[in-house]
DOVO-993169 format. One record per residue (C-alpha): residue in three letters; residue number from 1; x, y, z. Coordinates in steps of 0.2 Angstrom, whole numbers. Example, Ala and Ser with C-alpha at 12.3 -4.5 7.8 and 13.67 -1.06 7.14 Angstrom:
(r ALA, 1, (62, -22, 39)),
(r SER, 2, (68, -5, 36)),
REM end
This chain:
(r UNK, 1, (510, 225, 144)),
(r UNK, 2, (524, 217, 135)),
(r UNK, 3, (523, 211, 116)),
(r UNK, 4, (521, 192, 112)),
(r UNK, 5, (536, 184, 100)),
(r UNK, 6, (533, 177, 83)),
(r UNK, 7, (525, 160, 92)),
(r UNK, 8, (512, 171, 104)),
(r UNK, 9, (507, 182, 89)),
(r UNK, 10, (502, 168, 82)),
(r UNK, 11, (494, 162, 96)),
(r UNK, 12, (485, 177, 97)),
(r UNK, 13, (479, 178, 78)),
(r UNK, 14, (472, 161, 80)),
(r UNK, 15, (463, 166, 97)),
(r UNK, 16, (455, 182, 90)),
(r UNK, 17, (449, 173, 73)),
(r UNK, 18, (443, 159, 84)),
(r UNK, 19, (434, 171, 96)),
(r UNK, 20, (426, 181, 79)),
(r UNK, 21, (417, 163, 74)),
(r UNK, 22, (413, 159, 92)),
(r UNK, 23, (394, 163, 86)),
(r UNK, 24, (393, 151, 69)),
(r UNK, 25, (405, 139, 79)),
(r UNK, 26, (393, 137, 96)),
(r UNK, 27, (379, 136, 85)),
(r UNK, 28, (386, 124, 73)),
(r UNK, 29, (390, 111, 90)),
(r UNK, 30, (373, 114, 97)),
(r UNK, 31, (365, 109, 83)),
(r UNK, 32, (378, 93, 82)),
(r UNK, 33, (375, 87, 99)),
(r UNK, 34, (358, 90, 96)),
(r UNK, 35, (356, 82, 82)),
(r UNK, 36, (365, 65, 91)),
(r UNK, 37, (352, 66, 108)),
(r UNK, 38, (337, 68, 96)),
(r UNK, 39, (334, 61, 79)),
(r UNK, 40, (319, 70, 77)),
(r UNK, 41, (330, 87, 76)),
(r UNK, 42, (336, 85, 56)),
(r UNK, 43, (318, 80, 50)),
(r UNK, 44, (311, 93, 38)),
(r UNK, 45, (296, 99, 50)),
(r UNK, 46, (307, 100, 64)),
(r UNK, 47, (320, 112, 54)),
(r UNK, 48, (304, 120, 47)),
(r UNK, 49, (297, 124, 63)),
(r UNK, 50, (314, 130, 69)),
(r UNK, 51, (313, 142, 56)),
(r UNK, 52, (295, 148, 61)),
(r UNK, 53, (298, 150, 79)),
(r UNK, 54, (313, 159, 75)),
(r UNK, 55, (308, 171, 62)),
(r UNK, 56, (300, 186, 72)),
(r UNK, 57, (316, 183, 83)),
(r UNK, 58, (328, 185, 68)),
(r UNK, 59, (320, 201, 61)),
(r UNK, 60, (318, 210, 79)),
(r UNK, 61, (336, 206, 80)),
(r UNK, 62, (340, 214, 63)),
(r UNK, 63, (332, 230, 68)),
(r UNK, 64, (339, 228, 87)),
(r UNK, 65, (355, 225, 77)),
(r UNK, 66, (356, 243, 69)),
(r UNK, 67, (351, 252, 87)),
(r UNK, 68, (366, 243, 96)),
(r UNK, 69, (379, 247, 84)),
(r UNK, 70, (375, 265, 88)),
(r UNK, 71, (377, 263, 106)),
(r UNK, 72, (358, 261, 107)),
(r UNK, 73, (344, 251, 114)),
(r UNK, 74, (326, 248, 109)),
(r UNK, 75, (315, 239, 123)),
(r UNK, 76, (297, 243, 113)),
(r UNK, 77, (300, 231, 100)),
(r UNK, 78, (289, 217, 109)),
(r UNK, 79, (275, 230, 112)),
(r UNK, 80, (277, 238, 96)),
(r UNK, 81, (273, 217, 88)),
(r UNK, 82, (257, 217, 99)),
(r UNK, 83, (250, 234, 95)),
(r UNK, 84, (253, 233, 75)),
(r UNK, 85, (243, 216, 76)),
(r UNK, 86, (230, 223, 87)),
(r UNK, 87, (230, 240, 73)),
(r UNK, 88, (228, 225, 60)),
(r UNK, 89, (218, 217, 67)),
(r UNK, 90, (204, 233, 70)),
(r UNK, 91, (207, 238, 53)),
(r UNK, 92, (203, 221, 46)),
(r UNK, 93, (186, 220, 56)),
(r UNK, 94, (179, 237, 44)),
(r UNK, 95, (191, 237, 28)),
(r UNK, 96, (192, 218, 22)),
(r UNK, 97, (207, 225, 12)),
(r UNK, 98, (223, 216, 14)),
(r UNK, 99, (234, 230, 7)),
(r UNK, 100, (227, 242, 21)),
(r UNK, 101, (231, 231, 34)),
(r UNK, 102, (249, 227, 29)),
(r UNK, 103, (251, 246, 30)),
(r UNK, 104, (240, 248, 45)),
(r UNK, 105, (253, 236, 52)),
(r UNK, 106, (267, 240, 47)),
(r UNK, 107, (264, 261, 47)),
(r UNK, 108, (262, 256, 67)),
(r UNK, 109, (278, 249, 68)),
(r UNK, 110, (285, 262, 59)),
(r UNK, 111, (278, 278, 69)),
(r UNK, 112, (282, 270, 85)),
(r UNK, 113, (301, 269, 79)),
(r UNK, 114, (300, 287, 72)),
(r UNK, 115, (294, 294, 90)),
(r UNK, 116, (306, 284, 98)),
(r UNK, 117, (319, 291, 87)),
(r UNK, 118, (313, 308, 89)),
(r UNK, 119, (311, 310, 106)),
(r UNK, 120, (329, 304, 109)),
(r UNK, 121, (336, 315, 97)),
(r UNK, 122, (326, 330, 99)),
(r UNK, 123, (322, 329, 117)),
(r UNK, 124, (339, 325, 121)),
(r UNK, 125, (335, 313, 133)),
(r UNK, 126, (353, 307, 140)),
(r UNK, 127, (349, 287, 133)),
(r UNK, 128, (336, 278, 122)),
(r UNK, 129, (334, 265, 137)),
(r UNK, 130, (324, 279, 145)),
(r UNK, 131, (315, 283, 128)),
(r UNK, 132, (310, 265, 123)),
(r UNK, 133, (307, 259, 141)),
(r UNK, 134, (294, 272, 142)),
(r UNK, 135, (287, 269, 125)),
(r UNK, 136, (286, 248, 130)),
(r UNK, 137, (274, 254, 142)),
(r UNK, 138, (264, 268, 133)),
(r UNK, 139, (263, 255, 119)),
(r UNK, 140, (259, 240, 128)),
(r UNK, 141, (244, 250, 137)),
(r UNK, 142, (237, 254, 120)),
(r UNK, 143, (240, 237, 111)),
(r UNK, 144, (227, 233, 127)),
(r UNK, 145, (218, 246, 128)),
(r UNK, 146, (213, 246, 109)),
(r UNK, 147, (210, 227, 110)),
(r UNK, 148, (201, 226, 127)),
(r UNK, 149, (214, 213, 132)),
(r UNK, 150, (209, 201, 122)),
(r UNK, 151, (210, 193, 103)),
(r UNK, 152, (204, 200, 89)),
(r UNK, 153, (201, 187, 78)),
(r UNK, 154, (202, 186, 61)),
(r UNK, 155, (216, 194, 47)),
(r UNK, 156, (217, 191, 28)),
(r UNK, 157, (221, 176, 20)),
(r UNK, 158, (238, 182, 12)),
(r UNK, 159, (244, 189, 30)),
(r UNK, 160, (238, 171, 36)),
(r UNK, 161, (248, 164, 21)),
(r UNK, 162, (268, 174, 25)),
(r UNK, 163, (264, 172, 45)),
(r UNK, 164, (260, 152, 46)),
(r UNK, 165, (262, 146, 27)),
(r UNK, 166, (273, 136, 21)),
(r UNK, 167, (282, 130, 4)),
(r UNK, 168, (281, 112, 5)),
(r UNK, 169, (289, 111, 24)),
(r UNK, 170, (297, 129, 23)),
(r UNK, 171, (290, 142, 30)),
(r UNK, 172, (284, 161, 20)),
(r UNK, 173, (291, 168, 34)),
(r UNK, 174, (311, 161, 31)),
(r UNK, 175, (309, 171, 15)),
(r UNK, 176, (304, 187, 24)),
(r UNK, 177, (318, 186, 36)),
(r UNK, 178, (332, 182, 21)),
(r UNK, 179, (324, 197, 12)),
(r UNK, 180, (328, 209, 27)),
(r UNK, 181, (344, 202, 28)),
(r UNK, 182, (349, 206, 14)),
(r UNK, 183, (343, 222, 13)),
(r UNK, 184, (350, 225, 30)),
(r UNK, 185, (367, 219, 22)),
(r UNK, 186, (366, 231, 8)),
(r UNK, 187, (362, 246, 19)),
(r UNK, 188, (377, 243, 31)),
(r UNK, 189, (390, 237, 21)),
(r UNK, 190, (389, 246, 3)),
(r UNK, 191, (376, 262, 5)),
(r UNK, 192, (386, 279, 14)),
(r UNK, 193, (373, 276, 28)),
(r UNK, 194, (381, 259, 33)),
(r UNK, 195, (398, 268, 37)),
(r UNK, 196, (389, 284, 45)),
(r UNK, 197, (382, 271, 57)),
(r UNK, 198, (396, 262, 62)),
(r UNK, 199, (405, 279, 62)),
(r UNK, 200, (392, 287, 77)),
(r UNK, 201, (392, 270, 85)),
(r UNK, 202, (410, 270, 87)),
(r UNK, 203, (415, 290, 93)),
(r UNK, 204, (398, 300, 91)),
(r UNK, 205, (409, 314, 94)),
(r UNK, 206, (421, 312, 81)),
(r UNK, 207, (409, 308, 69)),
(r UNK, 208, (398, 323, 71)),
(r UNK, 209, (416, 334, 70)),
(r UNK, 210, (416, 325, 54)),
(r UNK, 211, (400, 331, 45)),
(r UNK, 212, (392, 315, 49)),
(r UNK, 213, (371, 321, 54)),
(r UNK, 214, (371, 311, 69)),
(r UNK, 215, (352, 316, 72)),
(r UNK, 216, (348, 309, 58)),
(r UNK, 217, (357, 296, 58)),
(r UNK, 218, (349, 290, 76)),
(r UNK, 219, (332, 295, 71)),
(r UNK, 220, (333, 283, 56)),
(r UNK, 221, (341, 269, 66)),
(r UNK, 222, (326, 268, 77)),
(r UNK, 223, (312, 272, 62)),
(r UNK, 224, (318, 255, 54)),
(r UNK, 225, (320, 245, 73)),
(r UNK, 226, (303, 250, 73)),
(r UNK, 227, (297, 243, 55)),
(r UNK, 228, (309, 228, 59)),
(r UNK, 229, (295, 226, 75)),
(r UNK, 230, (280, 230, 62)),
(r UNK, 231, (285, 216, 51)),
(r UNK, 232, (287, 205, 66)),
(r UNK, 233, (269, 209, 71)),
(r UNK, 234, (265, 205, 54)),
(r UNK, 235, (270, 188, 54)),
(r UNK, 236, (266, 186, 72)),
(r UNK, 237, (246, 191, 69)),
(r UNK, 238, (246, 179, 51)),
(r UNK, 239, (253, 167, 62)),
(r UNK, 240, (239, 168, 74)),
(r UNK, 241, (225, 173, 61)),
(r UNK, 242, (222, 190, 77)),
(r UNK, 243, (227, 202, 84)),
(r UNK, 244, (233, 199, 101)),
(r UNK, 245, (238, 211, 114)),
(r UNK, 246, (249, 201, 123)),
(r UNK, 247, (259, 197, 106)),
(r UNK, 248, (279, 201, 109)),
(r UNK, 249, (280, 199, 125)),
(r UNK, 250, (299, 195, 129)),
(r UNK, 251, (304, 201, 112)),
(r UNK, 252, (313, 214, 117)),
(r UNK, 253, (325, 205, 126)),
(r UNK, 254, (325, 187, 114)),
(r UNK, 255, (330, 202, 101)),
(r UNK, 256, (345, 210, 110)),
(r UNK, 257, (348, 192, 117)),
(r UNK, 258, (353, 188, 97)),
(r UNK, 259, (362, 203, 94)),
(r UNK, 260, (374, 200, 109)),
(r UNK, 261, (375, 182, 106)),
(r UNK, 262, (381, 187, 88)),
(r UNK, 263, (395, 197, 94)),
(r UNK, 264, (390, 216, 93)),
(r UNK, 265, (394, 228, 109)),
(r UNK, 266, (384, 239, 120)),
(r UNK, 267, (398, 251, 115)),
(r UNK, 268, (394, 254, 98)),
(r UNK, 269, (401, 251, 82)),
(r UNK, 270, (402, 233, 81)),
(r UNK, 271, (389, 220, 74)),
(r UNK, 272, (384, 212, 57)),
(r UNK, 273, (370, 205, 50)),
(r UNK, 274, (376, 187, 49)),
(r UNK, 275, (382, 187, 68)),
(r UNK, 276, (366, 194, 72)),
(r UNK, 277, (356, 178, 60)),
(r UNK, 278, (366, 167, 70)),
(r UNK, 279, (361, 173, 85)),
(r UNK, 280, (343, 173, 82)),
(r UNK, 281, (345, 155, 76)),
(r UNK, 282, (355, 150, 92)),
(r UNK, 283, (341, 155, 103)),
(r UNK, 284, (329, 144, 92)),
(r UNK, 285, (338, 128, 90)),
(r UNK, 286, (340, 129, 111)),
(r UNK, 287, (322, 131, 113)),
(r UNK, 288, (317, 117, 100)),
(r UNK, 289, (330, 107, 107)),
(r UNK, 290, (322, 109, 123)),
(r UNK, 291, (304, 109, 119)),
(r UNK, 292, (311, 91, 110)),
(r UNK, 293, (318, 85, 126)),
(r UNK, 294, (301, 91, 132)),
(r UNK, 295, (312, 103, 146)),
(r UNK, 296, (301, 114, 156)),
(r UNK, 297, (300, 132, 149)),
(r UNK, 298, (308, 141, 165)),
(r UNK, 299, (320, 130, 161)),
(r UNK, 300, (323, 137, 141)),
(r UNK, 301, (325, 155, 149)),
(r UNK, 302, (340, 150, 161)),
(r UNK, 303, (347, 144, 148)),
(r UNK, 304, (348, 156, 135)),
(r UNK, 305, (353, 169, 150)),
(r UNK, 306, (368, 158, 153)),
(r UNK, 307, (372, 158, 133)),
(r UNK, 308, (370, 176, 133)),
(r UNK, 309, (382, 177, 149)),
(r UNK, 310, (396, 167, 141)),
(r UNK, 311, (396, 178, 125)),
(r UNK, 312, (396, 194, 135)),
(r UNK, 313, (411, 184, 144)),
(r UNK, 314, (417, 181, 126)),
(r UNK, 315, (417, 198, 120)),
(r UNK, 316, (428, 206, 136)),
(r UNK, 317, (440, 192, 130)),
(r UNK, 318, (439, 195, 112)),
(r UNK, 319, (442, 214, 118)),
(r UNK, 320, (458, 210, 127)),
(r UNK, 321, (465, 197, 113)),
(r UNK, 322, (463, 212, 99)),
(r UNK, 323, (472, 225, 113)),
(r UNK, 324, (488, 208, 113)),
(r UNK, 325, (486, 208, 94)),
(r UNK, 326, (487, 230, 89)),
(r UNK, 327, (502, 228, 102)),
(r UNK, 328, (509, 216, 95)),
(r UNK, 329, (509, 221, 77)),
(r UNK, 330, (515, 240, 84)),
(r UNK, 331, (529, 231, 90)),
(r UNK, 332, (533, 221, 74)),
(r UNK, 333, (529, 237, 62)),
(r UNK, 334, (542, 246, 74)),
REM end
């Protein structure tokens, strides 16, 4: 492969940062041309409810996020939203105690997580698809099973309040999802976790050679992916005032949707919390924007499977520009 001159360097410099803001840049002209085709879009309800539907999304993502960077997968989140709001939802009918059913809530989410991550880790099962694909079963059965397939109606006022409350038109739960944020930011960028992640995602061999407990590490990674999907059910059962059984469905892949529309790879050790925002958000301006155009709902899931295909195709490019651009600046340094 022969290096670019000075001119293609550049060339390639510009491509690669150009491919990096791919994300912020197709969802800042999505939300231009839809913002010229409908005038409803910037109204304060509309961005309100743009954040609503797009919460649970954007927090399944962030736990999703931490899986995939460690070469990981986690298909039980959906099931995992239904069966901590079902949980909830139980709890609620004998203990009319709002602190017991947060935990109930989100203590489901987080076992769920925690068995997922030990049975990967300690079972060594060859991949987490195996695991969670399993556990998206097991959990969906008991999320119906425990609620006979049907609501349970009913959940405390302040869950009701941070799943379909608002400040004046923005929602409680915008606040929830920029409070995981940033703990999510803090964890990864500045804790010794953050780079132990990244580290296992991008050589699990290496890392291990380095003292790094990937065990743990994973274990951890699916624990919170599992909390993130407790916190989801949270808002999802306020939302609702019940607990439903059928809650999340889809989840799963809306979450990994997000992550790979944000730029991270199934190979590991790529991904960031603002990509990954960005992602979630891309998937909920298409569907408002359709729901707006009053587009048939078959139609919203062809779409977003194309979006997901072009930044997939984005990412084997963006591989293949940042091969051009190490050979190039090998060739310059020698």
């Amino acid at each position: 492969m022969a290096a670019p001159k000075d001119g293609g360097y550049r060339s390639l410099q510009a491509a690669l940062l150009a491919l990096r803001a791919g994300p912020a840049l197709i969802l800042l002209l999505l939300i231009v041309v839809v913002s010229f085709t409908t005038p409803v879009f910037f109204t304060s309800r509309n961005i309100g409810n743009v954040f609503s539907q797009t919460a649970v999304i954007a927090i399944l993502g962030l736990g999703q996020l931490l899986v995939i960077v460690t070469r990981g997968i986690d298909l039980s989140v959906g099931s995992t939203v239904a069966l901590s709001g079902v949980v909830g939802a139980i709890v609620f009918l004998h203990v009319h105690s709002t602190v017991l059913v947060i935990f109930a809530i989100l203590g489901v989410g987080l076992a769920v997580g925690l068995c997922n991550g030990l049975v990967f880790v300690l079972g060594r099962v060859p991949h987490p698809f195996i695991v969670t694909l399993a556990s998206l079963s097991v959990v969906r059965g008991l999320a119906l099973w425990a609620g006979n397939g049907t609501l349970i109606p009913g959940m405390p006022h302040a869950v009701d309040v941070l799943g379909g409350g608002t400040v004046h038109w923005l929602p409680y739960s915008f606040f929830v999802v920029a409070g995981l944020a940033l703990l999510t930011l803090v964890g990864t960028t500045y804790l010794v976790w953050g780079r132990w992640l990244y580290a296992v995602g991008g050589n699990p061999d290496a890392a291990r050679r380095a003292g790094i407990p990937v065990g743990r590490v994973l274990v951890t990674v699916y624990a919170l992916s599992g909390l993130a999907a407790g916190v989801g059910g949270l808002l999802t059962a306020g939302l609702l005032d019940s607990g439903s059984p059928t809650a999340g469905d889809l989840s799963e892949l809306d979450s990994i949707a997000a992550v790979i529309i944000g730029g991270a790879a199934f190979a590991g050790g790529r991904g960031n919390v603002g990509n990954a925002l960005v992602g979630a958000f891309t998937i909920g301006v298409i569907r408002n924007a359709l729901n707006l155009h009053n587009v048939n709902a078959f139609y919203q899931l062809m779409a977003i499977g194309v979006v997901v295909l072009l930044a997939v195709e984005g990412d084997v490019i963006r591989g293949y520009v940042e091969t051009r651009v190490r050979l190039a600046r090998a060739t310059r340094a020698g």
